[in-house]
N, C-alpha and C positions, 0 to 999 in steps of 0.2 A: 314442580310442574313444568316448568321452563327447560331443565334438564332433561326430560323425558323425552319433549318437541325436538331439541338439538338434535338427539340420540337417532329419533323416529327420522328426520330431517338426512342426516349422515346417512343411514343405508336405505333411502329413498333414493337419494343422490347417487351413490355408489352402483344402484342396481338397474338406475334410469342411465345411467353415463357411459361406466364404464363398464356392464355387463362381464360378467364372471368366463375366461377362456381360460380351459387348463392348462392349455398350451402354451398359453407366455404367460402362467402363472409366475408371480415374482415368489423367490425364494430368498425371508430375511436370514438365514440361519447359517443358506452356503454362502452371502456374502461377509454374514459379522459374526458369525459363528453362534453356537447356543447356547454359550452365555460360561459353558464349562471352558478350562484351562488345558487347551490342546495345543500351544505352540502356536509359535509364527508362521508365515504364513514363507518365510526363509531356510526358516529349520526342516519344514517340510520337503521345502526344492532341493535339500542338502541331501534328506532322507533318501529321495530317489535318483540322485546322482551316484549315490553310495556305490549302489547295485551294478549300475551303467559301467562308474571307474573299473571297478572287479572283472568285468567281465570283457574289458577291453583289455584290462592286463593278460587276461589270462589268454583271449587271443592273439594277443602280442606273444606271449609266451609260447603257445602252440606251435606258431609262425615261426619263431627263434628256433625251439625245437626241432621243427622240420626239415628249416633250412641246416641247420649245426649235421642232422645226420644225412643231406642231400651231396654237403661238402667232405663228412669225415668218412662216408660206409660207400659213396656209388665212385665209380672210376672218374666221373669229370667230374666231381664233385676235388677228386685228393687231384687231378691233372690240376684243379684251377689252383688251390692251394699252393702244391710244389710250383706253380710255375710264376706265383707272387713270391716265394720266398725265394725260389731261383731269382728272378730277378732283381731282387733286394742282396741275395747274396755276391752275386754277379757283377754290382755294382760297385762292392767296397773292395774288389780287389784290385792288387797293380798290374797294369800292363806297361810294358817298357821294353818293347821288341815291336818291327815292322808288321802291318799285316801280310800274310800271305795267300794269295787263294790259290789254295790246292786243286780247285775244281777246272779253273782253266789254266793253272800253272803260269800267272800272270809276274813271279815272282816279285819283289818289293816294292811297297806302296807307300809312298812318302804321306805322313798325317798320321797315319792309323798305327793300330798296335794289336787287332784282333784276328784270328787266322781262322779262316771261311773254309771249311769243310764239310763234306758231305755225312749226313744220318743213316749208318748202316747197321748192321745186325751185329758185327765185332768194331768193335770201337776201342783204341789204343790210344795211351794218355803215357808221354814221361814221366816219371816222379822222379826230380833229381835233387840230390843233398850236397849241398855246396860246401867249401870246406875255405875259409878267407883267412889267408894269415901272410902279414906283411905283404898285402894288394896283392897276393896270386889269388884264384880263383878255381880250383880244382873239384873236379866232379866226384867227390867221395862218394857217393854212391847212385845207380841208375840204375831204376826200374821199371818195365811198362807196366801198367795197369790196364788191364783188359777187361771189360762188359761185354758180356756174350748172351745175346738176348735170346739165342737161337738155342742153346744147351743150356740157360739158365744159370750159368756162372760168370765169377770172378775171379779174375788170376792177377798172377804177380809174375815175372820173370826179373831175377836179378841180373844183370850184364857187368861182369865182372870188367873192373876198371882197367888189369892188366891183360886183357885179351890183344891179340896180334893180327891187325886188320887193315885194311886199304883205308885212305882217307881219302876222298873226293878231291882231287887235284896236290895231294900232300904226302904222297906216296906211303909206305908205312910205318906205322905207330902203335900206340897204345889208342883203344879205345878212348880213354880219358880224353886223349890229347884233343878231342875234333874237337870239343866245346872252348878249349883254351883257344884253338886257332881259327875259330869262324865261328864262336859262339853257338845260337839254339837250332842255327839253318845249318850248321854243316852238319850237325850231328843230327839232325832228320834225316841229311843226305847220307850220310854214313851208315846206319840203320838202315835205311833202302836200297844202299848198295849191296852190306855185305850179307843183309837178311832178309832181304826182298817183303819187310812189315813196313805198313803204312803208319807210320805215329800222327795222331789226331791233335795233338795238343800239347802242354806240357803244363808243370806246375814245379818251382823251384824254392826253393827253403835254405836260409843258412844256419849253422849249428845254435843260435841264438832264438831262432824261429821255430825250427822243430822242440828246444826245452820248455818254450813258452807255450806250445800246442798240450806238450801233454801236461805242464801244470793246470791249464785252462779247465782241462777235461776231468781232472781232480787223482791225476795218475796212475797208471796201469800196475797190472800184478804180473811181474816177472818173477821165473824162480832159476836159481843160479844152483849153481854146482860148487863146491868146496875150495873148487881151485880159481872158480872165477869170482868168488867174494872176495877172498885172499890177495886177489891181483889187481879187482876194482878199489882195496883201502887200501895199498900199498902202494900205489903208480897217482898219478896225476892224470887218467882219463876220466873221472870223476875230478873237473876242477874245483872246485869247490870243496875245502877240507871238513867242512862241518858235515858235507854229507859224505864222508867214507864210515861210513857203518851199515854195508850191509851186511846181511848173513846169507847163508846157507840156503833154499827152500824156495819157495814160496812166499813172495809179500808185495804190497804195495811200494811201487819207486816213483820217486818224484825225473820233472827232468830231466835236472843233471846230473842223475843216476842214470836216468835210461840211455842219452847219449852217450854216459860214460859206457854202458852194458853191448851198447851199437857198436863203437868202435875196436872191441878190444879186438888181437889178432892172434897173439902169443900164447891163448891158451884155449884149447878147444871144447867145443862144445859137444864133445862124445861123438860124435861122429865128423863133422869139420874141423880142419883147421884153417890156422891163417888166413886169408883174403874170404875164401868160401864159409871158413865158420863168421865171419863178418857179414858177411850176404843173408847167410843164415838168420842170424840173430836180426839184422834189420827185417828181415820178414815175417820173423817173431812176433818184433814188437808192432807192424802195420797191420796184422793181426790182431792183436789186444786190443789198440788202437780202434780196429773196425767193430771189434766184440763191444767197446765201451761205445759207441755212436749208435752200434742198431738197436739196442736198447731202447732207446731216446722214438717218442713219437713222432711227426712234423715239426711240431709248434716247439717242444724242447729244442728239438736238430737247429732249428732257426736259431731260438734264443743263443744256444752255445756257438755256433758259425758267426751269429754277431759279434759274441764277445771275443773270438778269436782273431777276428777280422779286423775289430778296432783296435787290440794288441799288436799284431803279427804282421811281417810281412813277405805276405805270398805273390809270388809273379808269377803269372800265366799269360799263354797268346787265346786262353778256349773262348768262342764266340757265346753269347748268351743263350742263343739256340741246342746249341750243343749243351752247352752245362743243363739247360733245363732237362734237354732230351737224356741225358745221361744223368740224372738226379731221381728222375721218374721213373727210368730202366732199373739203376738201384734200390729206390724203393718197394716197389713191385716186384724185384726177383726174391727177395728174402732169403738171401743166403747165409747159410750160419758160418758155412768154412770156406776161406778161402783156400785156391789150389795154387801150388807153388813151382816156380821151376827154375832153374839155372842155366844160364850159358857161359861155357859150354860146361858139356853134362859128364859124369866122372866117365874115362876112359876114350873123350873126342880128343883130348890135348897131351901139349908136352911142357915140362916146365925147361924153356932154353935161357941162355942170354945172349943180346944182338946188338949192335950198336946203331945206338940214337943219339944223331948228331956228333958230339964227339966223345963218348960214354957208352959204354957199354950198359945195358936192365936187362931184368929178369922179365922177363914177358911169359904170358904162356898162348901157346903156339899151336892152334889148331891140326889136328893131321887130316881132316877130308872137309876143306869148306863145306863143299856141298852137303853133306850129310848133315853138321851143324843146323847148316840154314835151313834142311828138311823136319829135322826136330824141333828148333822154333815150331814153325810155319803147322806140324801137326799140333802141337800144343796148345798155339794160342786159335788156331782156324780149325780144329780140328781134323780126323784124316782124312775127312773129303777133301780139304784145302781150297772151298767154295769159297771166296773172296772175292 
């Protein structure tokens, strides 16, 4: 009976007090749960972070995605690209020559090493192959490299080292000689004298530089002829005795193959001989050379320029601006073949000999400057000769 009063007592109280609101009904089951085994109350907030993480990844990823094709497929997307790895590339090389600005012809500038030129539609770069034995220093081989943004190619012109030409204050000589006697500036000025091209720049390599380039690049396919396999295993222009074995045809050369294949003179190459089939063959292999790098996307081109860079060593005066602007021109022209040309061209010259100093050489001896230097100048400018 007593129980029953409690009872009666409890929701007398309850309904006198605190009057029943659904609104701020208390709910035991969402605080303590219903008694079944659903997990913590941790494992839950895990639950629905799960979802969250997922879906920031994956617009993280979209995001990645977007940008990856903003950089690889739109023009300022590969401009930004090339112009981080121009710069990166730009950096590890040597310079060890005066600046010069061509722009206001300020001539040399004590401090600096970089040469200020102007961005135009043909742009002209030396390639020269240096040749060191017993501290001379001779120009074994010189070629400009041309970018032609305006017809969309790339050239080569060989300047044969025994050409017969005025030197800027040195009366005359052999081509070769300006670099021996006033180094990288005479021979710009000699080039501008006797050819009236502007050279932009330069890049220089010595025979140990050029065989470490093409082992870097994992060696090019050169194919010989019977009589120049016979004379690269038999001769010592292949230093290296382990590598005289090549053949015949078609195959894979390492460097000191290649440089051996660059230098030979004595035996021709079916159409050249001596100095010119020389020329020849080195335009061969700058060729191969460019067949094996366009291959390569960006990010390859990079990686292998680093590794050649922290091997090798390359001296140029080209300012950063230029290298990028002429990195980008390259990329973007996609040329498969390069065009070649020689000076002087068969039937401008004469093969004489003259005396130099108190010696007599064999030079070869222009017969109409002018006409030479008209051949250049349509070549690399084409025949407008808009410059």
């Amino acid at each position: 009976m007593a129980d029953k009063k409690k009872n009666y007592y409890r929701k007398k109280h309850y309904i006198d007090n605190d009057k029943y609101d659904p609104e701020n009904e208390y709910d035991y089951e969402e605080e303590y749960g219903s008694g079944k085994k659903t997990g913590s109350r941790s494992s839950k907030a895990k639950k629905k972070k799960k979802p969250r993480l997922a879906r920031t990844l994956l617009i993280n990823l979209i995001l990645l995605t977007i940008l990856f094709c903003l950089l690889f497929y739109t023009k300022p997307g590969q401009k930004a690209i090339i112009n981080i790895a121009g710069n990166y590339i730009h950096g590890k090389l040597d310079y060890n020559t005066p600046i010069v600005d061509t722009l206001s012809n300020s001539g040399g500038i004590e401090g600096g090493s970089i040469r200020q030129t102007e961005l135009k539609p043909v742009m002209n770069f030396l390639l020269i192959g240096v040749e060191e034995i017993k501290g001379a220093r001779n120009t074994d081989a010189m070629i400009i490299a041309t970018i032609d943004t305006r017809s969309k190619k790339l050239k080569l012109t060989s300047l044969m080292r025994d050409l017969y030409i005025e030197i800027p204050g040195h009366g005359k000589n052999r081509l070769n000689a300006a670099y021996a006697k006033g180094g990288i500036e005479l021979m710009y000025q000699t080039i501008k004298h006797n050819f009236g091209i502007d050279i932009d720049g330069y890049c220089m390599v010595n025979f140990e530089a050029f065989e470490q380039i093409v082992d870097i690049i994992g060696g090019i396919e050169v194919t010989l002829t019977e009589k120049e396999a016979k004379y690269l295993n038999s001769t010592n222009y292949i230093s290296k005795k382990e590598n005289r074995n090549v053949v015949a045809g078609k195959q894979l050369m390492n460097g000191n193959q290649v440089l051996g294949y660059c230098r030979i003179r004595r035996v021709s190459t079916g159409t050249e001989s001596y100095d010119f089939g020389r020329t020849q063959r080195q335009r061969k292999v700058l060729q191969a050379i460019y067949n094996k790098l366009k291959s390569k996307n960006i990010v390859s081109l990079v990686v292998t320029m680093n590794k050649i860079l922290d091997q090798v060593e390359i001296k140029t005066d080209i300012s950063n601006k230029t290298f990028n602007y002429c990195l980008e021109e390259a990329v973007s022209l996609k040329v498969k073949e390069l065009e070649t040309f020689r000076i002087p061209a068969d039937g401008s010259y004469e093969n004489v000999s003259v005396k130099i100093g108190k010696a007599k050489a064999s030079v070869l001896m222009p017969k109409d400057m002018e006409a030479l230097r008209k051949q250049l100048n349509e070549f690399i400018y084409g025949s407008d000769n808009d410059n």
